[in-house]
N, C-alpha and C positions, 0 to 999 in steps of 0.2 A: 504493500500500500504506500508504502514511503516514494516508490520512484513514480506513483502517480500524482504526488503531490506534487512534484516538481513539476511536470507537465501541466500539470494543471494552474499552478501559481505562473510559469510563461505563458500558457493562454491568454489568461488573465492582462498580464504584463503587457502583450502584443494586441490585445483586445483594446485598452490604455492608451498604448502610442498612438494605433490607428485612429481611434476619434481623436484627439489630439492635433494630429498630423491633418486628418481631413478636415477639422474647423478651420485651422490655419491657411490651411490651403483656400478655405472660403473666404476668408477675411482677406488673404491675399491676395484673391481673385477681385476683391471689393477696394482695394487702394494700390495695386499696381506692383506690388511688392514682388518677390522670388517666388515663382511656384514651385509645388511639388510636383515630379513629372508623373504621368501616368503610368507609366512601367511602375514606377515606386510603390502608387501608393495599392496597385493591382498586385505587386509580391509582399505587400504586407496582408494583405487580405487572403494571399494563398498559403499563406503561413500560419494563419490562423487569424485574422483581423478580420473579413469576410462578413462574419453576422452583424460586429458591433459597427464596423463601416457601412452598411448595406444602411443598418438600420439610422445612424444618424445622420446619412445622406439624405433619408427618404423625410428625417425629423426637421436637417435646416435645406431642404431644398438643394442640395449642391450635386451637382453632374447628372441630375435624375433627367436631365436631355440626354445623353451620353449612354447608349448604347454598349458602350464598354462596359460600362459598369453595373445599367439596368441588368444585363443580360449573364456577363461575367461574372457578377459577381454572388449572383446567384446559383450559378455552376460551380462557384469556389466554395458556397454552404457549403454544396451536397459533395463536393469533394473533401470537405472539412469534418464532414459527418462520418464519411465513410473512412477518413483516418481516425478519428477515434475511435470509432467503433474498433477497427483494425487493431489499436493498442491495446485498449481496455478490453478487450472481448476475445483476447487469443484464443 
C-alpha cells in the first residue's frame, strides 16, 4: 500500500500544477504575457493532469474552442483511467 501512496500523492501533485499552469496560461492569454505551448500543457495532462485540466478549462472557459483539447483530452481521461486501473489492479 505504501508505493500507492506515492502514486497517488504525484497524481495529486501533477493534478496541482496542471490547473495552475492552465489558469496562467489564461491570464496570459488575457495580457499578452508568455504562453504555455500546447504540447506542454497536453503532456501534462497525459501524465496524469487530464481530469483536473479538462475540468477547469470547461470551469474558466479556456481553449474549450480548441479541439485539441475538447477532444484530446478526453482521450487522455480514458487513457489515465486505464493506467490506473493497470497499476492498482495487477
Amino acid at each position: 500500500m505504501e508505493k500507492y501512496k506515492f502514486l497517488i500523492i504525484c497524481f495529486i501533485i501533477i493534478s496541482f500544477i496542471s490547473v495552475l499552469l492552465t489558469c496562467y496560461d489564461k491570464i496570459a492569454a488575457k495580457n499578452g504575457w508568455y504562453r504555455i505551448p500546447e504540447a506542454g500543457l497536453m503532456c501534462l495532462g497525459l501524465i496524469g493532469g487530464a481530469i483536473s485540466m479538462y475540468i477547469i478549462m470547461r470551469i474558466i472557459h479556456h481553449k474549450t474552442k480548441h479541439r485539441l483539447f475538447m477532444i484530446g483530452l478526453p482521450i487522455e481521461i480514458i487513457l489515465n483511467i486505464v493506467i490506473f486501473f493497470a497499476v492498482f489492479y495487477k
